[in-house]
PyMOL commands that place a pseudoatom at each C-alpha (Angstrom):
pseudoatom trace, name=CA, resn=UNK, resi=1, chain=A, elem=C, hetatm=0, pos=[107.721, 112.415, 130.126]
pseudoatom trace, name=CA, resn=UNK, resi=2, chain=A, elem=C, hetatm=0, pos=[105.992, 110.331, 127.340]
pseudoatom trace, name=CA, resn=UNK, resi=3, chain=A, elem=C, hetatm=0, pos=[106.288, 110.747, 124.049]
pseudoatom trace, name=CA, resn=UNK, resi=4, chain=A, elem=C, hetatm=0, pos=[102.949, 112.713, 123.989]
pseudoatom trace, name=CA, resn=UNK, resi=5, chain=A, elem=C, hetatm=0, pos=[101.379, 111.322, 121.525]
pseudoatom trace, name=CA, resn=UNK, resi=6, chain=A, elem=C, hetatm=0, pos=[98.453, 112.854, 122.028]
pseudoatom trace, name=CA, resn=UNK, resi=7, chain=A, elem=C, hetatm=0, pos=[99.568, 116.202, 121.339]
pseudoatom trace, name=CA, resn=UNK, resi=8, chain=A, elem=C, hetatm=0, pos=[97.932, 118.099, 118.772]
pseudoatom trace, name=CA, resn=UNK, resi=9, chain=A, elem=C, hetatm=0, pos=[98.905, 121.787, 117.852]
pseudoatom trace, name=CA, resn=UNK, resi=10, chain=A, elem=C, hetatm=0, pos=[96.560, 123.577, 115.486]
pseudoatom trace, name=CA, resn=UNK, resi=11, chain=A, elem=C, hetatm=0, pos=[97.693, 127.383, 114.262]
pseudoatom trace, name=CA, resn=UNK, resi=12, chain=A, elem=C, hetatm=0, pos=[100.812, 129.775, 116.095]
pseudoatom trace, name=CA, resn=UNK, resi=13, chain=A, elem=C, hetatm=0, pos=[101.370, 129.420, 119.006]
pseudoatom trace, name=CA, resn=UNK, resi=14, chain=A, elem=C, hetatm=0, pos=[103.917, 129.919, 121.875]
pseudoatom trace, name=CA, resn=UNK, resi=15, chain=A, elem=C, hetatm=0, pos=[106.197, 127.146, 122.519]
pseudoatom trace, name=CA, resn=UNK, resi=16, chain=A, elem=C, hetatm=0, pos=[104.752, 124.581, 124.516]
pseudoatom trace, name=CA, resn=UNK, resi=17, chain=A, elem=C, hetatm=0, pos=[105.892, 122.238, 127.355]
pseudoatom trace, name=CA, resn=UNK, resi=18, chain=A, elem=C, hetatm=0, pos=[107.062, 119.606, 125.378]
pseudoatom trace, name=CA, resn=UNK, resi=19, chain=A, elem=C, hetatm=0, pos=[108.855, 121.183, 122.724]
pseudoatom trace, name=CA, resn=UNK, resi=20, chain=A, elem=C, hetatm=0, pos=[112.243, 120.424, 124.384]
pseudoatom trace, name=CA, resn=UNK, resi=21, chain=A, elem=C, hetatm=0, pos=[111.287, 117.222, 124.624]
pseudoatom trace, name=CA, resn=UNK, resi=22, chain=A, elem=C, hetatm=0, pos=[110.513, 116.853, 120.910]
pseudoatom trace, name=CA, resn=UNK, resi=23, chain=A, elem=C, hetatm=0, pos=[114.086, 118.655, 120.171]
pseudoatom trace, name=CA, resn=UNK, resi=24, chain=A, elem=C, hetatm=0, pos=[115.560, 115.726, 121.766]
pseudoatom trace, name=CA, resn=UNK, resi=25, chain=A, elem=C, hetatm=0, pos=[113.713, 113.234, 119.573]
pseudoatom trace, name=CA, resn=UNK, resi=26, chain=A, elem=C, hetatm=0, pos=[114.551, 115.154, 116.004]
pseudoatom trace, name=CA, resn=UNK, resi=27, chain=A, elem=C, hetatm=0, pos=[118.402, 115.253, 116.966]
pseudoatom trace, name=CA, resn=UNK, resi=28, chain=A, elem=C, hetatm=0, pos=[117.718, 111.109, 117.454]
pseudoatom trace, name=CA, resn=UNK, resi=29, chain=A, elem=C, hetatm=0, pos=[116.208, 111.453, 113.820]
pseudoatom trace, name=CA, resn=UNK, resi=30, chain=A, elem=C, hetatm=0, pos=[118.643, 113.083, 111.904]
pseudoatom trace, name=CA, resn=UNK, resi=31, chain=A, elem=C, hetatm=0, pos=[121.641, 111.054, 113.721]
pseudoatom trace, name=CA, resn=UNK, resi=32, chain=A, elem=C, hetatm=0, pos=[119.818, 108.472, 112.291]
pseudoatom trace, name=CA, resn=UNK, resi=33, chain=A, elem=C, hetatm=0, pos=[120.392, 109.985, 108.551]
pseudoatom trace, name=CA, resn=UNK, resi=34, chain=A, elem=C, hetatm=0, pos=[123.727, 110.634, 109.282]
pseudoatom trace, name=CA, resn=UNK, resi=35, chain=A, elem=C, hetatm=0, pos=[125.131, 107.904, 110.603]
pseudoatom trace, name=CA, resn=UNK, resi=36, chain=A, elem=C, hetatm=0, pos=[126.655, 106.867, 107.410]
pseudoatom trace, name=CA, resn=UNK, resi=37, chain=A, elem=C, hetatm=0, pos=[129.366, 108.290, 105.915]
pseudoatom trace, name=CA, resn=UNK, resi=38, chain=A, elem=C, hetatm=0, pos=[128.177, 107.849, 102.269]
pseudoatom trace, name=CA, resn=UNK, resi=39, chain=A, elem=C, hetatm=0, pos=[125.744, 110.938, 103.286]
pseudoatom trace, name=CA, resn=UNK, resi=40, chain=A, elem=C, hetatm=0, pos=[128.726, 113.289, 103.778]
pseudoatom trace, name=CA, resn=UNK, resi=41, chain=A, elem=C, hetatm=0, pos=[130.040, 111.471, 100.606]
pseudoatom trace, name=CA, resn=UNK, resi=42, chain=A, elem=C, hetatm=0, pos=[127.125, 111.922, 98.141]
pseudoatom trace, name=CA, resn=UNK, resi=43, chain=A, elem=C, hetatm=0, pos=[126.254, 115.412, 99.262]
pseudoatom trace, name=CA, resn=UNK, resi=44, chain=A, elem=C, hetatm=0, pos=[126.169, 116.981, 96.033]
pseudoatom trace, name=CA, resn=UNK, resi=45, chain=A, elem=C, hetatm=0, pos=[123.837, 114.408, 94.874]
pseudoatom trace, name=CA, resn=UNK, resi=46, chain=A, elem=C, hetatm=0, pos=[121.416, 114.272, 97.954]
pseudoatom trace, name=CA, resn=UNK, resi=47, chain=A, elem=C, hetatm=0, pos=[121.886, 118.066, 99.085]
pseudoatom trace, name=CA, resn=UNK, resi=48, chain=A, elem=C, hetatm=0, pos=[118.126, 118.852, 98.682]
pseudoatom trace, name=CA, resn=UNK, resi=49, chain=A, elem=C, hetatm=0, pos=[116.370, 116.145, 99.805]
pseudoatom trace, name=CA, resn=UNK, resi=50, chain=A, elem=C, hetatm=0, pos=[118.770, 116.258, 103.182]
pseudoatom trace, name=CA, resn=UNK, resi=51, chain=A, elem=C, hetatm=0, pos=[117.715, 120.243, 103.491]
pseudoatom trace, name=CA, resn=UNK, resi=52, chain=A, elem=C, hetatm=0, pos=[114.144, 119.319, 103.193]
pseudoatom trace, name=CA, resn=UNK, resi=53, chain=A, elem=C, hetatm=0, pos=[114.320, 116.764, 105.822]
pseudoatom trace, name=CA, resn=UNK, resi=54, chain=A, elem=C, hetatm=0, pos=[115.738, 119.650, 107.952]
pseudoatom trace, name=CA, resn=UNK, resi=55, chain=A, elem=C, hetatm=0, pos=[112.895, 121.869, 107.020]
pseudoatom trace, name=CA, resn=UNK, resi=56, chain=A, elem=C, hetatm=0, pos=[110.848, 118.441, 108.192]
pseudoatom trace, name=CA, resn=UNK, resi=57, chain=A, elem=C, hetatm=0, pos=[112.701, 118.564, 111.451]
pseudoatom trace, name=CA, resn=UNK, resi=58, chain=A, elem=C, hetatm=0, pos=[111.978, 122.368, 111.696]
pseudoatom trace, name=CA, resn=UNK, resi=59, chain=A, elem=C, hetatm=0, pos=[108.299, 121.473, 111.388]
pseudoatom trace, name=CA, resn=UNK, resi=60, chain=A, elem=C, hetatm=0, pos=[107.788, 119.067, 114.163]
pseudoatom trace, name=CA, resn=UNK, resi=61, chain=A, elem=C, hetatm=0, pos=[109.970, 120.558, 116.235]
pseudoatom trace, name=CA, resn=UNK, resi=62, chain=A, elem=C, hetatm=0, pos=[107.521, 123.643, 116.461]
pseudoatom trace, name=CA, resn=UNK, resi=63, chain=A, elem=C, hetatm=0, pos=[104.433, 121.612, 116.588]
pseudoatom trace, name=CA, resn=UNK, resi=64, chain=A, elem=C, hetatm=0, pos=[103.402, 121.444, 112.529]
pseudoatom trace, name=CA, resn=UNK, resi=65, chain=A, elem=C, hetatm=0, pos=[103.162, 117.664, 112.628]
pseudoatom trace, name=CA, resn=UNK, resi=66, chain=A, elem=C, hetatm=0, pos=[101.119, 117.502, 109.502]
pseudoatom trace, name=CA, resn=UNK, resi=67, chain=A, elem=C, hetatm=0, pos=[103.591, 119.741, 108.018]
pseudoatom trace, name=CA, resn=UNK, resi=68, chain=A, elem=C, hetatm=0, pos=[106.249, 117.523, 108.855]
pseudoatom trace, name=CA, resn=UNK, resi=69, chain=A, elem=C, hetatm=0, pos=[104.877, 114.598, 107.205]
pseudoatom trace, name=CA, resn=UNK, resi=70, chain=A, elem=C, hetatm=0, pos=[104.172, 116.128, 104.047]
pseudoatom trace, name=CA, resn=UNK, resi=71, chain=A, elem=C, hetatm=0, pos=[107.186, 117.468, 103.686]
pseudoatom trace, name=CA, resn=UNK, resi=72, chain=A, elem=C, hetatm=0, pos=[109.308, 113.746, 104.729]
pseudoatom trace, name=CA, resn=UNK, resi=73, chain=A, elem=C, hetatm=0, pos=[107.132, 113.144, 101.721]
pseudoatom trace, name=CA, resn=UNK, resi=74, chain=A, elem=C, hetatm=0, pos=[108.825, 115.714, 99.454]
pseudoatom trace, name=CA, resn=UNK, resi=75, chain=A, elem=C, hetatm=0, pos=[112.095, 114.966, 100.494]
pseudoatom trace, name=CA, resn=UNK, resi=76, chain=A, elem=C, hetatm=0, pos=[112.161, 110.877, 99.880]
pseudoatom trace, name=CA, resn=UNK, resi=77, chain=A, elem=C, hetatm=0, pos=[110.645, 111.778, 96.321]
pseudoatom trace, name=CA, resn=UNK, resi=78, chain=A, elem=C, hetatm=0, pos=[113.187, 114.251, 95.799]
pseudoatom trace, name=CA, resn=UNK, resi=79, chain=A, elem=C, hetatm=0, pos=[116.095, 111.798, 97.080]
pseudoatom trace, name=CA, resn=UNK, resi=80, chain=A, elem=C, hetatm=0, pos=[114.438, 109.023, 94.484]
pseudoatom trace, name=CA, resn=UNK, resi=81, chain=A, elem=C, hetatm=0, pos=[114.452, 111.753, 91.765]
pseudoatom trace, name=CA, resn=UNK, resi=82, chain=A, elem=C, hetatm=0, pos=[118.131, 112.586, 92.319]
pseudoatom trace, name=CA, resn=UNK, resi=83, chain=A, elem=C, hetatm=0, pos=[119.409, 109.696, 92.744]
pseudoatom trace, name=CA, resn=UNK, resi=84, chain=A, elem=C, hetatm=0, pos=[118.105, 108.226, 89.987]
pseudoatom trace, name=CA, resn=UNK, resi=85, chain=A, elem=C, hetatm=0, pos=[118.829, 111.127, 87.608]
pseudoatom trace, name=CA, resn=UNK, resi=86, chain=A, elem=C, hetatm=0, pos=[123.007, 111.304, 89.022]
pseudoatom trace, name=CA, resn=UNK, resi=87, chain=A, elem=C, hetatm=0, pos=[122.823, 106.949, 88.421]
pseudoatom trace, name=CA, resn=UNK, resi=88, chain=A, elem=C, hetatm=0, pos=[121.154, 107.929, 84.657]
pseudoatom trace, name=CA, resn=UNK, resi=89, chain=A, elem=C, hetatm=0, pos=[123.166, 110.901, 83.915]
pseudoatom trace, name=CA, resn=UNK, resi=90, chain=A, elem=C, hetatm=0, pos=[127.110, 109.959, 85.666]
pseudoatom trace, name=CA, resn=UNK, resi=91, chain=A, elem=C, hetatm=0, pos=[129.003, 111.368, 88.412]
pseudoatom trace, name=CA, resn=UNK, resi=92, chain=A, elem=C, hetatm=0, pos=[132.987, 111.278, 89.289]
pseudoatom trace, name=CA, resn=UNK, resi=93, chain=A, elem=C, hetatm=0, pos=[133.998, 109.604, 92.305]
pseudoatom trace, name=CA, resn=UNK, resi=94, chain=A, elem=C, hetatm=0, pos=[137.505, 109.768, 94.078]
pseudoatom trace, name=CA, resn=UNK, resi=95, chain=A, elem=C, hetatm=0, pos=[137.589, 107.137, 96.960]
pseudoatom trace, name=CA, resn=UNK, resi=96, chain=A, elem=C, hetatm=0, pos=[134.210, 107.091, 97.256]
pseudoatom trace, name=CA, resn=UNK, resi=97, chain=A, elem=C, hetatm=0, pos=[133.332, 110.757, 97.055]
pseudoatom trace, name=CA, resn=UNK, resi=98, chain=A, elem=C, hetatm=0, pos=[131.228, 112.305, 94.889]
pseudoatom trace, name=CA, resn=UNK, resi=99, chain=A, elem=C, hetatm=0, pos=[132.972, 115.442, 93.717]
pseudoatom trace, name=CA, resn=UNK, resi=100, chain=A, elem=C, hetatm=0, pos=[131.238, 116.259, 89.857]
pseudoatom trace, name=CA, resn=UNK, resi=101, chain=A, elem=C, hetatm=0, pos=[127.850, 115.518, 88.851]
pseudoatom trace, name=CA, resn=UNK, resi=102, chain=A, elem=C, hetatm=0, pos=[126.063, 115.621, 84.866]
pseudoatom trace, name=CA, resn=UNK, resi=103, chain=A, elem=C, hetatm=0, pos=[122.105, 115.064, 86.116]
pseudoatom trace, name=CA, resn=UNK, resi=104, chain=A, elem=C, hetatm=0, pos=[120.025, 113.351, 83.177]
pseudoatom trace, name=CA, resn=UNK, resi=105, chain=A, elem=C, hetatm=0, pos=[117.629, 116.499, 83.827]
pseudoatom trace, name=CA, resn=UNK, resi=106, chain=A, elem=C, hetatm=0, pos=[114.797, 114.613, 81.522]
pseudoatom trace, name=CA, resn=UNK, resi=107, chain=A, elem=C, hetatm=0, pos=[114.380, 112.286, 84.106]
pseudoatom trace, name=CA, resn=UNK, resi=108, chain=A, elem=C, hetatm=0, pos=[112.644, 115.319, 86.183]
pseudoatom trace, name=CA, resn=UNK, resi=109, chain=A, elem=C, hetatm=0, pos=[109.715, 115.441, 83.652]
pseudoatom trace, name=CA, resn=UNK, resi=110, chain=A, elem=C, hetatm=0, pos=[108.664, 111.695, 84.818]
pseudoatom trace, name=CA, resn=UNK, resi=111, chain=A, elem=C, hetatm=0, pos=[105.915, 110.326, 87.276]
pseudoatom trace, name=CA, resn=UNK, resi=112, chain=A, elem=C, hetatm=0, pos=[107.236, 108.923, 90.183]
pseudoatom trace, name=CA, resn=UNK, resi=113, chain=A, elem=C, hetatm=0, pos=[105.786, 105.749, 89.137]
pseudoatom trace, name=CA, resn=UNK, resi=114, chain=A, elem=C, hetatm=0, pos=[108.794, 105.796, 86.546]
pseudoatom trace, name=CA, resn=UNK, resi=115, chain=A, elem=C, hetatm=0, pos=[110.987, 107.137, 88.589]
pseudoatom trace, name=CA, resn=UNK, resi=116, chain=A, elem=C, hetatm=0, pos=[110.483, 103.820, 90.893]
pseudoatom trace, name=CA, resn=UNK, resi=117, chain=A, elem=C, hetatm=0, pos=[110.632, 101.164, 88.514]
pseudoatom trace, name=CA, resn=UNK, resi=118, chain=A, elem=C, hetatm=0, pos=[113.799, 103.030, 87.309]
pseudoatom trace, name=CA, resn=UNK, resi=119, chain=A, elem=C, hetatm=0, pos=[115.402, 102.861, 91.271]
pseudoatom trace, name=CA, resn=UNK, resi=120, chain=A, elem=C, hetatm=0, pos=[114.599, 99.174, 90.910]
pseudoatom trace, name=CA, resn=UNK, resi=121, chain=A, elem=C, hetatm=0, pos=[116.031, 98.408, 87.661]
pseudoatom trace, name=CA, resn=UNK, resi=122, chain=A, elem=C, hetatm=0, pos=[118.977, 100.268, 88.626]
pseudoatom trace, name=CA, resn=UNK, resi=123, chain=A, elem=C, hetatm=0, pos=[119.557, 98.685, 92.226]
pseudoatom trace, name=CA, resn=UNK, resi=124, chain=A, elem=C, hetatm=0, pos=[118.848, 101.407, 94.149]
pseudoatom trace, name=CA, resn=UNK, resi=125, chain=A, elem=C, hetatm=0, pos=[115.754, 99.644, 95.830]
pseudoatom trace, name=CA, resn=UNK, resi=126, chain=A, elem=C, hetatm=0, pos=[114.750, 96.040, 96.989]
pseudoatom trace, name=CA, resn=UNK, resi=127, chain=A, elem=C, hetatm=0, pos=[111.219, 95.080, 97.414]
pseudoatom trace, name=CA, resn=UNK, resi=128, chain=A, elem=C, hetatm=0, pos=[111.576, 95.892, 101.561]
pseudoatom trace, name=CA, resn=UNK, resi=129, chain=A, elem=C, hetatm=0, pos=[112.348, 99.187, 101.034]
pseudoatom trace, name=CA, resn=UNK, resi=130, chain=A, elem=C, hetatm=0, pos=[110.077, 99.989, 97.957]
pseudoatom trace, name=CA, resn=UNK, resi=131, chain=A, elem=C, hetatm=0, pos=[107.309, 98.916, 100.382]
pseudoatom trace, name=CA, resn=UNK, resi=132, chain=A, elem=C, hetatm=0, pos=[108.421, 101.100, 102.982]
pseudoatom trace, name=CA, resn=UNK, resi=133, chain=A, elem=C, hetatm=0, pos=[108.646, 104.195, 100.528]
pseudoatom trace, name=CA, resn=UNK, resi=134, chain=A, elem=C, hetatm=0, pos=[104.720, 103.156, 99.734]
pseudoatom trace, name=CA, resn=UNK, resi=135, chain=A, elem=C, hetatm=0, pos=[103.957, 103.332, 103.268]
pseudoatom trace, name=CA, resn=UNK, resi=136, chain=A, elem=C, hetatm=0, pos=[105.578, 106.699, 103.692]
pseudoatom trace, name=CA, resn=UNK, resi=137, chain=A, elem=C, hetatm=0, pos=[104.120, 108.120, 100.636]
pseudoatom trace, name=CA, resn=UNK, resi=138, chain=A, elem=C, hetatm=0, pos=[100.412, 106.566, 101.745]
pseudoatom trace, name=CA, resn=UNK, resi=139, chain=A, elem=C, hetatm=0, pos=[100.860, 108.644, 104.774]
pseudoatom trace, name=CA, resn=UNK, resi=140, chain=A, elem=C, hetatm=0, pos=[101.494, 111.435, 102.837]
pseudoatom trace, name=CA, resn=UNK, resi=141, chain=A, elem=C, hetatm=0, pos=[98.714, 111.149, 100.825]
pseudoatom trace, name=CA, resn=UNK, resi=142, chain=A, elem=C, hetatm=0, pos=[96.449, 110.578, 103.834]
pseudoatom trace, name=CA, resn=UNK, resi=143, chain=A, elem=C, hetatm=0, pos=[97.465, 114.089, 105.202]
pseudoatom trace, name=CA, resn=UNK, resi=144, chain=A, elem=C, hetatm=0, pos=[97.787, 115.875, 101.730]
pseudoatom trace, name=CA, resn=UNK, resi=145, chain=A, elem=C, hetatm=0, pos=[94.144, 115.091, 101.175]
pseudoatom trace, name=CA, resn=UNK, resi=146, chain=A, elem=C, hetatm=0, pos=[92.845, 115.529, 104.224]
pseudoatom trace, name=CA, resn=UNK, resi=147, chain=A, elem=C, hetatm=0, pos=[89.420, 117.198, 103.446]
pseudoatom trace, name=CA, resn=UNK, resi=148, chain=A, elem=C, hetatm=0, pos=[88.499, 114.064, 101.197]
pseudoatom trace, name=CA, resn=UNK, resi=149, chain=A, elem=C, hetatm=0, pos=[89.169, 111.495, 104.133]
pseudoatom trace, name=CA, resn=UNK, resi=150, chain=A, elem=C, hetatm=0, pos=[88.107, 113.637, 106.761]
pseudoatom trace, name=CA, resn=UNK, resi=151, chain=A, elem=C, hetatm=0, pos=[84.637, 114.253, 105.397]
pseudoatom trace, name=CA, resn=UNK, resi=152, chain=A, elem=C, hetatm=0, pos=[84.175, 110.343, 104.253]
pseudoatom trace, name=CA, resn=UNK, resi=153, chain=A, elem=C, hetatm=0, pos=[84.805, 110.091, 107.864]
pseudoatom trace, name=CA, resn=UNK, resi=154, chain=A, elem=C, hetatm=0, pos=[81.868, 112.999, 109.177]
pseudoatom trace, name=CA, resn=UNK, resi=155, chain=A, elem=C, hetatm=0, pos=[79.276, 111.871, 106.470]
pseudoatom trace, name=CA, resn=UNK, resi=156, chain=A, elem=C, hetatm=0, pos=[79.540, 108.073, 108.716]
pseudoatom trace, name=CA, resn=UNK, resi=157, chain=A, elem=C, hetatm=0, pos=[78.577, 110.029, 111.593]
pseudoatom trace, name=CA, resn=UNK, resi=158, chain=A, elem=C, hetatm=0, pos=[74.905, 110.624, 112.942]
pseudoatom trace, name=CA, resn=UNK, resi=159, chain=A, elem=C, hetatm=0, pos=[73.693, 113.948, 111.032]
pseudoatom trace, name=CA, resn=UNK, resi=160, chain=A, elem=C, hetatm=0, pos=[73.478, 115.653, 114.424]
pseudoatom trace, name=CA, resn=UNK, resi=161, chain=A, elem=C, hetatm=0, pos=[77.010, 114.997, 115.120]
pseudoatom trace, name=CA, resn=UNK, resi=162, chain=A, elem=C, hetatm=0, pos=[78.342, 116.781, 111.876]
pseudoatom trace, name=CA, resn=UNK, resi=163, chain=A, elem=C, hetatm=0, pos=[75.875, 119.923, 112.456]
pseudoatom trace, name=CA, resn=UNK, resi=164, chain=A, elem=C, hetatm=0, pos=[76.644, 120.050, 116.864]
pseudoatom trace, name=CA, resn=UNK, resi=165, chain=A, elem=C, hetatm=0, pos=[80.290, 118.833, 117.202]
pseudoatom trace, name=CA, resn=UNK, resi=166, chain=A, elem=C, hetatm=0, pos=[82.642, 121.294, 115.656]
pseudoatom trace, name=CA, resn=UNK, resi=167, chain=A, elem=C, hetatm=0, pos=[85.146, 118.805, 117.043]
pseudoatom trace, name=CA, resn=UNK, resi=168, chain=A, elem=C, hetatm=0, pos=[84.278, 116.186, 114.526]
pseudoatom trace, name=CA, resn=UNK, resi=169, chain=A, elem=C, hetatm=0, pos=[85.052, 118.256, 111.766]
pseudoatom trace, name=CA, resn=UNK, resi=170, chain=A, elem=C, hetatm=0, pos=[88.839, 119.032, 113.444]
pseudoatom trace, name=CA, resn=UNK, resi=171, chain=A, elem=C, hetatm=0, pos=[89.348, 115.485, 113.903]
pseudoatom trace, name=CA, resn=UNK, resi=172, chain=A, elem=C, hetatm=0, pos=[91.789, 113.009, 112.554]
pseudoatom trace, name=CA, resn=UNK, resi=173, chain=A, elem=C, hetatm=0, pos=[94.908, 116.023, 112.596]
pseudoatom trace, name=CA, resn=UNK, resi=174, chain=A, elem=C, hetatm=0, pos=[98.361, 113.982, 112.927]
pseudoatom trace, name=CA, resn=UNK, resi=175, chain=A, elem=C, hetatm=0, pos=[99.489, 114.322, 116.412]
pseudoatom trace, name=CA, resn=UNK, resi=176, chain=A, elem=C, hetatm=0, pos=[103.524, 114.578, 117.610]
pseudoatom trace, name=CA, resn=UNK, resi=177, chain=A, elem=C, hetatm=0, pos=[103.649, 110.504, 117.647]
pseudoatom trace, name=CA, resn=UNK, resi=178, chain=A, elem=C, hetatm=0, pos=[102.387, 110.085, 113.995]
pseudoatom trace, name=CA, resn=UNK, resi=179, chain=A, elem=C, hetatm=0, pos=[105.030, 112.920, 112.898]
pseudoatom trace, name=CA, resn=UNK, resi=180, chain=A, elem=C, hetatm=0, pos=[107.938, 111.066, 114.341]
pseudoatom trace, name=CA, resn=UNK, resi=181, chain=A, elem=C, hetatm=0, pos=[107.333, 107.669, 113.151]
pseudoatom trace, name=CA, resn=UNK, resi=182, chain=A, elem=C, hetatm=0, pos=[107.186, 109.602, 110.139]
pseudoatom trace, name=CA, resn=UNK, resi=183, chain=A, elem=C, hetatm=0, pos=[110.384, 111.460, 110.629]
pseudoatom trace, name=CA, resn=UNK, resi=184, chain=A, elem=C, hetatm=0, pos=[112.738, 108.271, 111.917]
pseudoatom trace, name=CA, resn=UNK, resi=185, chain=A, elem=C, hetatm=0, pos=[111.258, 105.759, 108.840]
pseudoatom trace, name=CA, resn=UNK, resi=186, chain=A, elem=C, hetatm=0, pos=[111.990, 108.619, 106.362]
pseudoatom trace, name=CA, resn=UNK, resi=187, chain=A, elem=C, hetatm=0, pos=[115.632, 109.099, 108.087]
pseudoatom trace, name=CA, resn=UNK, resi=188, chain=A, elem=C, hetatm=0, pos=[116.190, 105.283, 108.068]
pseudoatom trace, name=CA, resn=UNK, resi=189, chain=A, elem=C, hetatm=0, pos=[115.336, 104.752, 104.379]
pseudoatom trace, name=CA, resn=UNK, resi=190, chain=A, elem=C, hetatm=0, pos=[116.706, 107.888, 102.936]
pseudoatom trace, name=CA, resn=UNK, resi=191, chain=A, elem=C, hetatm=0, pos=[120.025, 106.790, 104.609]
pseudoatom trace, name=CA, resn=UNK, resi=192, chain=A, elem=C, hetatm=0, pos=[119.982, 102.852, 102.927]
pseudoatom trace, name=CA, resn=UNK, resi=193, chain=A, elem=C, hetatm=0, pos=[118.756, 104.777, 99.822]
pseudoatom trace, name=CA, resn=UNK, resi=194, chain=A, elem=C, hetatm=0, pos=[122.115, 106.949, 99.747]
pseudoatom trace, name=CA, resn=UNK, resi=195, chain=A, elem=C, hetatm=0, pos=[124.006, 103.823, 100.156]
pseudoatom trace, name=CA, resn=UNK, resi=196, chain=A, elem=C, hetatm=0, pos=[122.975, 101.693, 97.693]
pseudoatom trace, name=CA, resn=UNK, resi=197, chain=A, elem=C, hetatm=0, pos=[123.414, 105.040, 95.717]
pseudoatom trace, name=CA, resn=UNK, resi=198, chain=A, elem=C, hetatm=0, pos=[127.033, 105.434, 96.885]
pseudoatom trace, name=CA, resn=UNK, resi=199, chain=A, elem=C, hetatm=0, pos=[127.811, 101.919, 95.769]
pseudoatom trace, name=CA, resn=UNK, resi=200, chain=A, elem=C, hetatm=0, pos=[125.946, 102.081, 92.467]
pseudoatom trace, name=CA, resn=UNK, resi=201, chain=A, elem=C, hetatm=0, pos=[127.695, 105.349, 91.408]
pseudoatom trace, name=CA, resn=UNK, resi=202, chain=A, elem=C, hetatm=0, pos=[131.291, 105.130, 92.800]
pseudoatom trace, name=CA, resn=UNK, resi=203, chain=A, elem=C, hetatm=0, pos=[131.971, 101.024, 92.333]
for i in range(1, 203): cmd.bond("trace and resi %d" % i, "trace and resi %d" % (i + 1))
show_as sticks, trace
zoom trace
């Protein structure tokens, strides 16, 4: 089977053909998060942002692929957020193990825009992985303001298309490909984020 990247599921449904298929690709996502031991390590830090990737997982593994990459979004802001605010505030580390936290909670009343230049200046991102998080977060945006770019797209088309083709109107939906793209980059940097964050808090 491919990776059916054409798939596109739109409202409840009963589980479809490939959903076993798409169980095996999330479990290849989250080993991908877990792979390190600093995740196990900085769990009371990154607790959140590692259950919303879950509830990401949850979401493309029952077909809500433009669920799932709003909510990869969530989580790597979240991660950024807590990170920065356990760096900011202090933690206690034994052999590398988080095991007390004091967040800097007025770090939760930034824009992310702070929030990033703060990761940088505090070594918790290079400029490779800050571009990556842009990408993610683009891809986000795309999805979480779908209506804007969707109509942009239908007011290109011939008028007759837009008033005779329902289907142009239901175009552009994220398919299962999109979502897991989505789902292994988020793993991949959320996972280099937590180690830099491991090293920056416990050194």
């Amino acid at each position: 089977m491919s990776g059916g990247d054409e798939i596109v599921l739109i409202g409840p449904s009963m589980c479809d053909d490939t959903r076993n298929f798409r169980e095996g690709l999330l479990k290849r996502a989250w080993q991908i998060l877990i792979s390190s031991g600093d995740v196990a390590n900085m769990h009371l830090v990154v607790g959140l942002s590692l259950d919303l990737f879950r509830k990401a997982l949850s979401c493309y593994q029952n077909g809500a692929f433009m669920a799932s990459i709003l909510i990869c979004g969530v989580a790597l802001e979240t991660l950024l957020y807590d990170l920065v605010s356990a760096v900011k505030g202090g933690v206690k580390c034994e052999r590398g193990h988080v095991w007390s936290i004091e967040p800097d909670y007025d770090i939760y009343e930034k824009g992310f825009g702070y929030i990033i230049g703060e990761a940088r200046r505090l070594g918790l991102l290079d400029g490779g992985l800050e571009n990556e998080i842009n990408r993610l977060r683009n891809l986000r945006n795309i999805v979480a303001h779908y209506a804007q770019r969707r109509w942009k797209q239908v007011l290109s088309q011939p008028k007759q298309g837009i008033e005779h083709s329902p289907s142009i109107l239901r175009g552009g939906w994220a398919n299962d490909g999109d979502a897991y793209k989505v789902l292994e980059n988020t793993a991949s940097i959320m996972k280099d984020l937590i180690e830099k964050a491991r090293i920056v808090l416990c050194r």
